[in-house]
N, C-alpha and C positions, 0 to 999 in steps of 0.2 A: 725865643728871644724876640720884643715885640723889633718893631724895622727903627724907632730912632734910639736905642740902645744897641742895636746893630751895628750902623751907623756912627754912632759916636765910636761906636769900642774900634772899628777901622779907622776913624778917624785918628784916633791916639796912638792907633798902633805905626799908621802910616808917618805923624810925628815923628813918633818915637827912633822910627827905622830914620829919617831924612838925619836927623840929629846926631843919631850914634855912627851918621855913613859919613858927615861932612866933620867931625870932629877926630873921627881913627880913620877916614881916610887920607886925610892932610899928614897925618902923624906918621902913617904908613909910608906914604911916597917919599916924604924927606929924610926917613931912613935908609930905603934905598937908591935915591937917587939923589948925588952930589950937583949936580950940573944945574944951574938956575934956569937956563932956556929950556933943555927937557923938563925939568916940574913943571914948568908953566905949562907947555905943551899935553904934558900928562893929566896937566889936572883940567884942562879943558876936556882932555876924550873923558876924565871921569866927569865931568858935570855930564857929558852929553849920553853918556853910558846908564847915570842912573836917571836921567828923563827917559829914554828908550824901556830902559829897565823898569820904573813904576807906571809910565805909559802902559806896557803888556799888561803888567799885573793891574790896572783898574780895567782896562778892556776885557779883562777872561771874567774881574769880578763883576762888571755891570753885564757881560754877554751872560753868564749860568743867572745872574737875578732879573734878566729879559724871561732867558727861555725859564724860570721856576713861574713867574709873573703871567708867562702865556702860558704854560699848562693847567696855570691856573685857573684861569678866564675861558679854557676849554672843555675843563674836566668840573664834573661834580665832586667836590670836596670829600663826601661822605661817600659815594660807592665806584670813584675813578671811572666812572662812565661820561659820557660825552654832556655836557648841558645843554639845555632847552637851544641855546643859542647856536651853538654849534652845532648841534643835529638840525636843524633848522637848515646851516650855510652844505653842508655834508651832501640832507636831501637835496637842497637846491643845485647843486652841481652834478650828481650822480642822474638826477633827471635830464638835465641835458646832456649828458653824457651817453644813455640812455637811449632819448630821442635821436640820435647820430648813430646809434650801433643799432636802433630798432630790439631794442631788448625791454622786458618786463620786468617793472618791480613790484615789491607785494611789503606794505606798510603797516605793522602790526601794534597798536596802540594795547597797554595792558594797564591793567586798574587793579590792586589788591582788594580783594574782599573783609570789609566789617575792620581795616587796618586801625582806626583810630580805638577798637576795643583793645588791642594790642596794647599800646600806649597806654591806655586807663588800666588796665588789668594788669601788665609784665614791666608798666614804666618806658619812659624814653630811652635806656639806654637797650635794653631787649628788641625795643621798635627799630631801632639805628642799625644793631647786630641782624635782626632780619633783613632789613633793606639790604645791607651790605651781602648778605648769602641770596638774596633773589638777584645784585648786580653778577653777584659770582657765578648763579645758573645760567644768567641769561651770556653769559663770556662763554662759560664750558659748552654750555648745550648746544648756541649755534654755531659753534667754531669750524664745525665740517662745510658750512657755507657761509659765503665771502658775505656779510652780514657789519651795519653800523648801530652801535646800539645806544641809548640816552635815557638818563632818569630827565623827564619832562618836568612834572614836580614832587608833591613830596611822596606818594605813594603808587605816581603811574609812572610808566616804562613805556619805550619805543623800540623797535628793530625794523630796520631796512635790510630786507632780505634781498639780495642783490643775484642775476641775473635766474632769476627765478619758470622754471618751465610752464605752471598754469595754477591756477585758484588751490585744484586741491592738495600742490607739495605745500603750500602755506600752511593751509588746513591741518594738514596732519603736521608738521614740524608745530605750530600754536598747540594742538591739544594737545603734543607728546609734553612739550614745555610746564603747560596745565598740569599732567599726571605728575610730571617732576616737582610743580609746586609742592602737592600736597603731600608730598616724602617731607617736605621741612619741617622741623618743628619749633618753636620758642621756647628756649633754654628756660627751663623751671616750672613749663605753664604748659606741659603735653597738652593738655587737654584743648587748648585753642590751636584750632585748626588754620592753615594758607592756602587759601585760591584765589585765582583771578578770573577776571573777568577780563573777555580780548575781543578787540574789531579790525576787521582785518579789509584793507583797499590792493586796490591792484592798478600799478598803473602801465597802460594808459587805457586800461577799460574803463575805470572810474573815474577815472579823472588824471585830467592833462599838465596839470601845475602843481608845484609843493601844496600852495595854501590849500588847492580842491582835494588834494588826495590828504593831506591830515584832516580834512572839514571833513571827508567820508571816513576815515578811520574811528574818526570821533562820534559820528554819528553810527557806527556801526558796534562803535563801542556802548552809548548808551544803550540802545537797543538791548545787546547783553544786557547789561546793569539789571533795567527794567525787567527783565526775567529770572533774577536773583543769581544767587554767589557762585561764580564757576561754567556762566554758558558764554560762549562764543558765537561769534555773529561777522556775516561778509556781507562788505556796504550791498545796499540797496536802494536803488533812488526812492523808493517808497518812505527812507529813514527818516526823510527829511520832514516828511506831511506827519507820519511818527509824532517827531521833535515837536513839533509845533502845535500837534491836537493834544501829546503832554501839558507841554507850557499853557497850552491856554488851561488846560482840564486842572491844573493847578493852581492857576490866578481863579478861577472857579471856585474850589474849594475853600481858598483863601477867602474872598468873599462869604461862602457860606456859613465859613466856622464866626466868623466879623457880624452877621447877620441871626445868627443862628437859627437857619432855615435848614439845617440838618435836625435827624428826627432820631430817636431809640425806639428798638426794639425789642419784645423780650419773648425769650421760649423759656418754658417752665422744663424742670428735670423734674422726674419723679422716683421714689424708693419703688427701687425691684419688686420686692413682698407686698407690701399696702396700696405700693401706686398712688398713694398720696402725695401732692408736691413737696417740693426740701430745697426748691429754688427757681430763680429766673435765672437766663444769661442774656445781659444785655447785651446787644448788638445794634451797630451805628446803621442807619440809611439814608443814602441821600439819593433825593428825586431830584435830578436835572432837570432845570426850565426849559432844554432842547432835547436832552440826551434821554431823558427820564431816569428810570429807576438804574442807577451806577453800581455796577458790582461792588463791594470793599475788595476784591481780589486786582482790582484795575486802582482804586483810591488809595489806599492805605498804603502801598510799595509807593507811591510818590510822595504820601507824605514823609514817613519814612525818610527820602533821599532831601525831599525840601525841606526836613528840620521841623516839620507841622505835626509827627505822632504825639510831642507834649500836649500840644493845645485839644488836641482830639481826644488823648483819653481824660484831659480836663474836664472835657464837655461831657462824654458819656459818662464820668462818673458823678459830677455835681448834677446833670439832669436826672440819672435813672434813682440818684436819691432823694431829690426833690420831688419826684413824680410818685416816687413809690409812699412815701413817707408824706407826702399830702393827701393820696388815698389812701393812707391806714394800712395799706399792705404788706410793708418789709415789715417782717419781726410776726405778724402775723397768719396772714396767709400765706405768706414770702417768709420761710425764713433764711432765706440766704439770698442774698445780688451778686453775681457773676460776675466781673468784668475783663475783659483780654487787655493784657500789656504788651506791648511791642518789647524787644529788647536794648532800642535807644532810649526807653522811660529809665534804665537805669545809667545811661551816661553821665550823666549830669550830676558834678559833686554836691548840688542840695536835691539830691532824688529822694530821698527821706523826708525830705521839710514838707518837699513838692508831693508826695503821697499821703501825708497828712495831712496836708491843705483840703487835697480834693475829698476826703473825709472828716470832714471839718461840723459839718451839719446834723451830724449825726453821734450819739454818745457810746453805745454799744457797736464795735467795731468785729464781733466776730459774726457778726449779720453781713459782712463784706469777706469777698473770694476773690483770689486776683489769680488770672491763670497765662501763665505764662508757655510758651514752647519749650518742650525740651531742645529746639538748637538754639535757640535766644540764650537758655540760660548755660549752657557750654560755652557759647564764645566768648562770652564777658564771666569766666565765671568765679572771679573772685569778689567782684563788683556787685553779682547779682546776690553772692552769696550774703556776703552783706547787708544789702539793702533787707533782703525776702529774710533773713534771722531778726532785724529791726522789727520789721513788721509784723510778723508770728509773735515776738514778744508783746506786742498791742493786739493781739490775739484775732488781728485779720489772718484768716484762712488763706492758701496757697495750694491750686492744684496745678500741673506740667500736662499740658496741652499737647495734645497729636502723640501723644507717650507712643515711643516704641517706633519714631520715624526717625528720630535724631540719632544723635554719634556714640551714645556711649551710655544707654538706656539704666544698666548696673549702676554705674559710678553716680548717675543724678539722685536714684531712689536713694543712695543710701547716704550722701554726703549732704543733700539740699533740704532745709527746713520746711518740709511740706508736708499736707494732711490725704491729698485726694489725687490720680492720678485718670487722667479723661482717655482712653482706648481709642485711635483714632480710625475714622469712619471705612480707611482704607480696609484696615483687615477686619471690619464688622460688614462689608458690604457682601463679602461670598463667604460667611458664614455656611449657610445651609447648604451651596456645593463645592467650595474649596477645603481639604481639611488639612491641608498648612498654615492657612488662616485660623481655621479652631484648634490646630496647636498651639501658634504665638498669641493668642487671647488667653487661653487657659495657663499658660506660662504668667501670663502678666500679670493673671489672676492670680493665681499662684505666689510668686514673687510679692504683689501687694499686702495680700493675706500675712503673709509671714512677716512682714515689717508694719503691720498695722494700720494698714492705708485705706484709704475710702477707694472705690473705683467704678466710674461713671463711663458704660457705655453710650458713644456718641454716632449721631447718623443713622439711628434704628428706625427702618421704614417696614419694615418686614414682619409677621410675630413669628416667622421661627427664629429669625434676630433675638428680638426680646427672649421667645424661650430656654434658648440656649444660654444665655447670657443670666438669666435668674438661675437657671438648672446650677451653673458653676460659679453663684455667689457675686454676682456681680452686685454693686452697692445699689447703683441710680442706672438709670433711663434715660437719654435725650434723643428725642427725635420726630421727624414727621410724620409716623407711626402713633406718637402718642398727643401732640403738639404742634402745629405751626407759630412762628415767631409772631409777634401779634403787637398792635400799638394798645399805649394804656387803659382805652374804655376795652375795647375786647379783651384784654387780659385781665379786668375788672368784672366785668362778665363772669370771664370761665373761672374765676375764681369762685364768686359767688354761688356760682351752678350746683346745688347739693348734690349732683351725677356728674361732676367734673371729674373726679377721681373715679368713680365707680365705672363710665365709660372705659378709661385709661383698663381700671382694672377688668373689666369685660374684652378689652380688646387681648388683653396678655394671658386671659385662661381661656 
């Protein structure tokens, strides 16, 4: 009932009661009492009986709609946990409290991982239900110590763990937390996984005041982030120069993609048997005007977080097709372009429009390969499903990248529209002396095979690499063994090189 239909309906009720009390109680009293000075008398203690009387009853009713009003304004609506504001006043008094007993606290900042895939994939009310089962761990799990806890906002969490013995009872209470996450699941959508990411301060080693010790939790929290889904991290004054060579290496890139002073790369893959190419894989480079040559393993997770992986695989895919396709080489000597999708390229409810855009220049679309991770496409994977069955119907190709690292290797081969699965570098690297590693290759081989699938060894620096991997079928070739990544006059070149393949093929027999 909203508050002035509330309101009114007390309002009438309270009428209603004055009304029916001054009309049968006059009637009452001159029933039983004859005497004209006692009525009088009587009916005065009643006027004064029922002021008393509704006086109580509006005091009990504005005292329970005070204290509903202030649990209000304390609590978070959706997980009964403390809000941003009041954990806030909570910290600020336990630290000085704190400071007077000479006791330690330890402030645990927590971030859900990939949560907004939740929402897009299981809907808002499944996202609402999770939050509410992480406020419920975070109740049960630290209830053995004296602990305050607060949703911050919409998908991070705070705990003040209170009279805490040193760094590492944090430590391990945070990761036990962690393991606990990932038991949850998202009712209807197993398949998407829950972890956090957690920064943990201590005070007063880190810091002496509420605002320094969440400014370290927070920067200990990025930290995590920055090293992807599920690590934890204890401030360090270092976080800080961190935060800031981020930020700047970000307005950086920002400019670069604005400028387009970033560059593509391409390595060619070649078939196992003929060692002929069957494709390029474009990869992005960027030369810093200080830093120089930036890994994409340091660029890309910022983009990533800053919202920037659209514009970037914008860029790598309208340049490597204008670049290819002005020198005559896709469809030709190229017949296939490679490109890596992040797993935010499918957030976005026009992610179909937006992938046909960026292949706009081109008529024949199965000359394009979009390769995505097997855990990109687990955590969004109704969304991804989608999208990558749109696009197969437009007869761009789909291969799952680092195959055989992710969650749930079965369930993607067999449920996601795709043609080609890429072996990741890890279990091709001890090949020739680990032979657990040439079990799960030959499995995947295996597995492939049976379901029809293309399968492209990656990372092949070795030829008993490549030889083993042709010995058991393997489709394609990628690697420094056969290829370095190369800008477009050199990969013009080794195209043209009538011993470009025949080297390749010299080098595998």
């Amino acid at each position: 009932m909203s508050s002035l239909k509330t309101a009114v309906y007390r309002t009438v009720i309270y009428i209603l009661f004055g009304i029916v009390w001054i009309l049968y109680s006059d009637r009452l009293l001159a029933g039983f009492v004859q005497d004209p000075a006692t009525l009088t008398q009587l009916q005065t203690y009643k006027g004064w009986a029922f002021v008393v009387f509704t006086g109580l009853i509006l005091f009990f009713m504005l005292f329970s709609a005070l204290r509903r009003e202030r649990a209000l304004s304390e609590r978070d609506g959706l997980t009964q946990l403390l809000n941003r504001h009041m954990f806030r006043q909570d910290l600020e008094s336990e630290i000085q409290l704190s400071k007077i007993q000479q006791q330690s606290l330890a402030l645990v900042c927590l971030n859900l991982d990939e949560f907004r895939q939740v929402n897009h994939s299981a809907g808002q009310p499944a996202g609402d239900k999770l939050l509410q089962d992480v406020a419920a761990g975070i109740r049960n799990y630290f209830s053995e110590k004296r602990c305050i806890s607060g949703r911050i906002a919409g998908d991070e969490f705070a705990v003040l763990i209170l009279d805490i013995e040193n760094c590492d009872e944090a430590i391990q209470l945070t990761q036990g937390f962690q393991q606990y996450l990932r038991q949850l699941k998202v009712p209807g959508h197993e398949l998407l996984t829950v972890s956090a990411c957690a920064g943990i301060a201590i005070f007063p080693n880190d810091a002496d005041t509420p605002r320094d010790l969440i400014t370290a939790a927070n920067l200990a929290l990025e930290e995590a982030k920055s090293l992807g889904p599920g690590y934890l991290r204890v401030y360090d004054h270092f976080f800080g120069e961190n935060v800031h060579s981020r930020l700047q290496l970000t307005a950086d890139l920002k400019q670069a993609l604005e400028t387009k002073s970033l560059s593509v790369a391409y390595q060619p893959q070649f078939c196992a048997q003929s060692m002929k190419i069957t494709g390029v894989e474009a990869l992005l480079r960027w030369h810093h005007p200080e830093h120089g040559q930036v890994s994409p393993d340091t660029f890309i997770p910022l983009a990533e977080q800053q919202g920037l992986i659209g514009d970037i695989t914008d860029f790598v895919c309208q340049t490597a097709i204008a670049e290819l396709s002005t020198a005559d080489l896709l469809g030709t000597s190229i017949p296939r372009l490679s490109v890596n999708v992040s797993g935010h390229d499918f957030d976005d409810d026009n992610s179909i429009q937006r992938f046909r855009n960026r292949f706009e220049a081109i008529t024949d679309w199965s000359l394009i390969q979009l390769e995505i991770t097997e855990t990109a496409a687990i955590n969004n994977f109704e969304k991804t499903f989608a999208v990558l069955t749109s696009l197969r119907k437009a007869k761009i190709n789909i291969s799952i990248d680092d195959f055989g690292t992710g969650y749930s290797s079965l369930s993607v081969l067999r449920k996601l529209p795709i043609d080609e699965v890429k072996i990741d570098r890890a279990f091709i690297r001890d090949i020739p002396t680990n032979e657990d590693d040439r079990t799960i290759v030959r499995t995947i081989l295996a597995m492939a095979h049976a379901l029809d699938l293309r399968v492209i060894g990656e990372g092949v620096e070795y030829k008993a690499q490549a030889e083993f991997l042709k010995k058991h079928g393997c489709s394609e070739l990628q690697g420094y063994l056969l290829a370095h990544p190369m800008l477009l006059e050199e990969l013009k070149a080794f195209c043209n090189s009538e011993q470009s393949h025949l080297k390749s093929l010299l080098v595998v027999n």
